[in-house]
N, C-alpha and C positions, 0 to 999 in steps of 0.2 A: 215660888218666886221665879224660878226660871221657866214656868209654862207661862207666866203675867209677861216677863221680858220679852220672850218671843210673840207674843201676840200685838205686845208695845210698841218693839222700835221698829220695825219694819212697818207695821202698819204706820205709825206719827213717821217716817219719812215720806209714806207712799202719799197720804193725804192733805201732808205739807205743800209736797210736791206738787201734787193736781192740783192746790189753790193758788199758786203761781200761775195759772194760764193766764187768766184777765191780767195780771200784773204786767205779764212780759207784751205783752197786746199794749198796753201802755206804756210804757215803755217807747217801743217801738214809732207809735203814733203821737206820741206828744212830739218826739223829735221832731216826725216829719212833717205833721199838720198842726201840731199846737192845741189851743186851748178847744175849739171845736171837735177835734179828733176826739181829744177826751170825751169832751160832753155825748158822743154821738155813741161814742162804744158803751160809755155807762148806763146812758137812755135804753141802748138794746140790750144790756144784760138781763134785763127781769125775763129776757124772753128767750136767752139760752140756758140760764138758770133752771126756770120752769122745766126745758127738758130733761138737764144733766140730774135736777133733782126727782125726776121721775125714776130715771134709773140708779141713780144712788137709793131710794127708798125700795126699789123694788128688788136690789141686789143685799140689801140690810132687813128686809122683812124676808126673802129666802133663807138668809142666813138663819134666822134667828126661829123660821118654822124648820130648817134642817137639822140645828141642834136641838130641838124641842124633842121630834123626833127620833133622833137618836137617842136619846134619850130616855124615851119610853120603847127603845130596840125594835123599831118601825123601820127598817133599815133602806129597805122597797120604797115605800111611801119618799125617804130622803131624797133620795137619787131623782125619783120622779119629780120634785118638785124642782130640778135643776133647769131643765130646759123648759119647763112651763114657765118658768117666771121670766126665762129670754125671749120666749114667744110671743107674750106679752108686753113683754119692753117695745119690739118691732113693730106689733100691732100702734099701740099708743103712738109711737113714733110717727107714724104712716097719719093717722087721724088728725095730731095735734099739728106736725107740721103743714099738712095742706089749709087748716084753718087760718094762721098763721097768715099763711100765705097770701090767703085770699081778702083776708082782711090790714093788710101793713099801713098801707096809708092810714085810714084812719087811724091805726095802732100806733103809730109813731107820732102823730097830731098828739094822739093824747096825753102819751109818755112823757110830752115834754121838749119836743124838740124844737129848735127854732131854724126861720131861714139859712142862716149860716150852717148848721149843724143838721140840719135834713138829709140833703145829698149822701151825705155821709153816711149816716144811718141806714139809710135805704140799703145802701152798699152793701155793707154788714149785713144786715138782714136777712137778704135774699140767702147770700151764702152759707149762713150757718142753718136756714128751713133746708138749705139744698141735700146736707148732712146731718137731717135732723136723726136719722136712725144710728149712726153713730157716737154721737152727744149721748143716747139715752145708754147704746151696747161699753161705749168706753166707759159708764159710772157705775153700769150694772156690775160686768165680767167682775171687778175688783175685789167686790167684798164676798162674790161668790169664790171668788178662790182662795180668800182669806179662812172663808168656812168649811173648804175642805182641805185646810191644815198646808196650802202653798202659800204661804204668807210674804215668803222672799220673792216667788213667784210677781206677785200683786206689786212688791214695790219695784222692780223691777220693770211690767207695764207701767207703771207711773212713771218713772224715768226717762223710760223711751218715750214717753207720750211727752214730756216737759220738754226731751232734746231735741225732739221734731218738731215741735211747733216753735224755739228759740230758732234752731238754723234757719227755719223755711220763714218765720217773721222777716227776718235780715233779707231771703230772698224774695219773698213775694212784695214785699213794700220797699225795700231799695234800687236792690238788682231789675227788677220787671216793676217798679212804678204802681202797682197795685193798689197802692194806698190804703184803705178800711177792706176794702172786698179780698184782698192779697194778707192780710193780720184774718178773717172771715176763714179764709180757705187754708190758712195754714193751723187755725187750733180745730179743723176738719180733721185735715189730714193727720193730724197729730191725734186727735180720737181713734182714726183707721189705726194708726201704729201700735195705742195700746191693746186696742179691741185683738188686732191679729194675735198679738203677744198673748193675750187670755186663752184665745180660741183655741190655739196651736196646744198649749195648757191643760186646759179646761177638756177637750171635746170627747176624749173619752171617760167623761164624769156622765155627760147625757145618756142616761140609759132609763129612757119611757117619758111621757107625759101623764099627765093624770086632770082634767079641764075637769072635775067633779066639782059642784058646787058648793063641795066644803071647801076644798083646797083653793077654791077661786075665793070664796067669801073671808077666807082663813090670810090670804094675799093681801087683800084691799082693806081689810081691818088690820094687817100687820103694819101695813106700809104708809097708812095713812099719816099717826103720828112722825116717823122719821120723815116723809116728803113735805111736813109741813115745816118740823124742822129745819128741813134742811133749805125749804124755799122761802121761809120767813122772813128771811133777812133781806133777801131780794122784792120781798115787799116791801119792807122798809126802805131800799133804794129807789124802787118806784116813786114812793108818799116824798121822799126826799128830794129826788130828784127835780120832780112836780115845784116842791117850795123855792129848790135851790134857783132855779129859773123865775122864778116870779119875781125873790127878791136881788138879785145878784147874774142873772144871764146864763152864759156859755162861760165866762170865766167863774164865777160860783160850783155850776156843775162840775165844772173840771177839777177846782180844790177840791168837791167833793168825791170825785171820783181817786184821788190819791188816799182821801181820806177813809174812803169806804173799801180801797184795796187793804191798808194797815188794819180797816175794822177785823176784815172780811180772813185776814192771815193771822189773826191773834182767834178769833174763834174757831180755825181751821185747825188752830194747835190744840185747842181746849177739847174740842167735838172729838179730834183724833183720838185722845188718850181715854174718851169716856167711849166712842166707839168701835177702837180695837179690842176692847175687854168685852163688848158687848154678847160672844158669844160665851166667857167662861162665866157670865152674868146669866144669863139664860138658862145655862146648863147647871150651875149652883142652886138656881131658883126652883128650878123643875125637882133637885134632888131635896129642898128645904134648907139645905143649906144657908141658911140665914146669916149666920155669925161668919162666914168665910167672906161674903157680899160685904158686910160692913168695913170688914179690915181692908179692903181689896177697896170699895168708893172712899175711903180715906185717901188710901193710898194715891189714886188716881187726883181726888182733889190737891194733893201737897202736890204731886209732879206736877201736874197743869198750872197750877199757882205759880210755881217756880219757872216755870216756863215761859210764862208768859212776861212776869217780871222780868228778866235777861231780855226777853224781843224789845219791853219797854224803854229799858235804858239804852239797848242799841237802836233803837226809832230816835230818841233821844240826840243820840249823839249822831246820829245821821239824818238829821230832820232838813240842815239845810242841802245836803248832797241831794236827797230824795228833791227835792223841787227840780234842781237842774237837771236830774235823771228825766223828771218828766213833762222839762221844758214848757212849767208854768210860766204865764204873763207874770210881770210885778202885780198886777190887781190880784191875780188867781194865787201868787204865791202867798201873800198879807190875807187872803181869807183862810189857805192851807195852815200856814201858820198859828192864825188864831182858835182855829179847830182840835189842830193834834192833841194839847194836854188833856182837853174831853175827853176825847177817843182814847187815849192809854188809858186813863186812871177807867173807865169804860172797861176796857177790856181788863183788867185787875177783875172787877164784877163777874166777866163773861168766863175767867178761868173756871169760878165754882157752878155758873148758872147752867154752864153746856153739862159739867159731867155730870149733873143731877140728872138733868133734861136724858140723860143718854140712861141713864141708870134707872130709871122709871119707865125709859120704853123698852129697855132689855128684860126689865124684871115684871112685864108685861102688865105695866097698871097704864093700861090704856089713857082713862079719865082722867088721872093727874095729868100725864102727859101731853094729852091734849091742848087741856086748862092752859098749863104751862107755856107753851110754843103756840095755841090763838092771841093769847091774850097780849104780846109783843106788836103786831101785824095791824090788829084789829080793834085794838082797846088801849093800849099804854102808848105807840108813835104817835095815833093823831090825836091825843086831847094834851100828851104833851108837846107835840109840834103847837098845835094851838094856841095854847096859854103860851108860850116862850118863843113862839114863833111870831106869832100877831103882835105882842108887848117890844119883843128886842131884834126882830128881823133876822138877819143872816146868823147874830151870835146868836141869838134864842135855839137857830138849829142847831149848834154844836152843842149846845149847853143840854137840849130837849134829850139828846143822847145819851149824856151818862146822865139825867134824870130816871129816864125810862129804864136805863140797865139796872139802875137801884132800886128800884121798884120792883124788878121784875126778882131778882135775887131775891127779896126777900118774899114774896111766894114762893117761890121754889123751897127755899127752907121752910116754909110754916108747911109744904105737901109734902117734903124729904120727912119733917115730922111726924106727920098724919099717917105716913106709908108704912115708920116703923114700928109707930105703936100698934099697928096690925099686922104685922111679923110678930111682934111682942105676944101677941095675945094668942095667934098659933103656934108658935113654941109653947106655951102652957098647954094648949091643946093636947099638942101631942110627949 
């Protein structure tokens, strides 16, 4: 119990904390600009998401080939895979941001922006390609130092990363007038802060690389499912974002965008508690440990359940402070309004559906996993946007929400099934 704590609460502060960035970003930009600011920062999120989720998957698939590793007393092989998987993150970084780049116009056409909300966007934009190698280094370092047992470490850069981008928000879009590109350049800069915080940490952990085409093929199958995880939702603000504008404008976007902060920090609490375990998940699995795994995702699903619960009654009771914090219109607050009880009783769902999700790609059942985390993005948002969206317009989209979470839960438990009755049957095995 006291190795689960320490992997716990440090981690669920650290990854609390990092889902706070777009929040405080809003925050900030509602004040200043209003209902457009929102919409334009939420428009650009699917496309700094994409990043940070590249290096979150590729700092949670190192982890989880490092404890593999260790595991079978490959100790060489561990270390080695530390800085391949940073060199990597820089590369990707380099590639996707100049695409990016060169394509935004169209890219923001399509996302969803409109005249009002354009300028804006652009703004953002450019700034966050500018530091795109940071975006990927700030999400990798963290859970690489949670894997080599710095865990205080990790939350610690998170910290620093949350306090440098709140000071430098207040300076770059008050103080100097920066507006979207000044909120852009301060959750940059605040990447730079955690990343050094890792480095300084981290860099005498880099000892060799190893680009073999196992260790490469071994990366890009590990990280696949957690990067889709963890970008999934971001598609979903995409597809949403798309409706929220069609039917409701820059004020809809902007309810949505308060409302998909609340999604986006109840599953950040859920992912944490099923992700900080992720390595004594791995390392149990690799030993057979079977029976240790089950008491241990129990226990993870009651903490997360209960967690989540308490943010719900505090969203609750702070539902109408949160409008004024984020200097919704009357229009934008009356669709914010009409949303939230989805979204909580939603996020209830998302307590148990993350730490399966997490518990499935630690305990390397790729194909559940997968199934799991496509089938939200790509299967369950747009045929339930559709039906509830087309029939009831703006409320169909709140409502298509917690549809889709209920849905999606209950797969998750019919594969959380599937997965143990093939533990079941290797324990008889052996």
């Amino acid at each position: 119990m006291k190795k689960f704590a320490s992997y716990l609460i440090p981690s669920l502060i650290a990854t609390v904390l990092m889902s706070m960035y777009a929040m405080i970003d809003g925050i900030f930009i509602g004040q200043k600009i209003g209902d457009a600011g929102l919409a334009a920062i939420n428009i650009v999120w699917p496309i700094t998401a994409l990043l940070q989720s590249i290096g979150s998957a590729l700092g949670l698939a190192g982890g989880v080939i490092i404890q593999k590793k260790l595991a079978q007393e490959e100790v060489r092989q561990a270390s080695q895979i530390k800085l391949t998987v940073v060199i990597i993150g820089v590369v990707l970084a380099i590639i996707f941001g100049l695409i990016f780049y060169f394509l935004r116009v169209p890219l923001l056409h399509a996302l969803g922006t409109t005249d009002a909300s354009f300028s804006y966007a652009m703004a953002y934009l450019k700034m966050i390609l500018t530091g795109a190698i940071f975006q990927i280094l700030g999400m990798m370092l963290i859970p690489l130092l949670k894997n080599s047992g710095k865990v205080k470490l990790a939350a610690l850069a998170s910290l620093t990363s949350m306090t440098t981008n709140l000071i430098l928000d207040y300076v770059m879009i008050y103080v100097l007038d920066m507006e979207l590109m000044g909120a852009a350049l301060a959750s940059v800069l605040a990447q730079v802060a955690s990343a050094m915080v890792c480095i300084f940490a981290y860099f005498k952990e880099f000892k060799g690389v190893s680009f073999t085409k196992e260790n490469l093929l071994d990366i890009f199958k590990t990280s696949l499912a957690p990067f889709i995880l963890a970008y999934s939702y971001s598609i979903v603000i995409l597809i949403t974002n798309i409706a929220c504008t069609h039917y409701g404008g820059d004020e809809a976007v902007a309810a949505y965008t308060l409302l998909s902060y609340i999604a986006y920090i109840l599953m950040a609490v859920s992912c944490a508690v099923g992700d900080s375990i992720q390595p004594l998940f791995s390392f149990q699995q690799a030993k057979h440990e079977y029976n240790k795994n089950r008491r241990m995702l129990k226990l993870c699903m009651i903490i997360s359940f209960s967690a989540i619960l308490i943010f719900d009654i505090l969203l609750i009771i702070l539902k109408r402070q949160l409008g004024y914090l984020y200097n919704l219109s009357d229009i934008a607050y009356s669709y914010y309004v009409a949303g939230l009880y989805y979204y909580l009783a939603g996020g209830i769902m998302i307590s148990i559906l993350k730490v399966i999700s997490s518990y499935l790609y630690a305990i390397d059942s790729k194909l559940f996993a997968n199934i799991l985390v496509l089938l939200e993005p790509f299967v369950v948002v747009p045929i339930v946007l559709a039906i509830f969206g087309v029939s009831l317009e703006l409320t169909g989209i709140w409502i298509s929400y917690l549809v889709g979470q209920a849905i999606l839960l209950g797969v998750a438990c019919l594969l959380l099934y599937l997965q143990e009755k093939k533990h079941f049957k290797k324990q008889l095995v052996i």
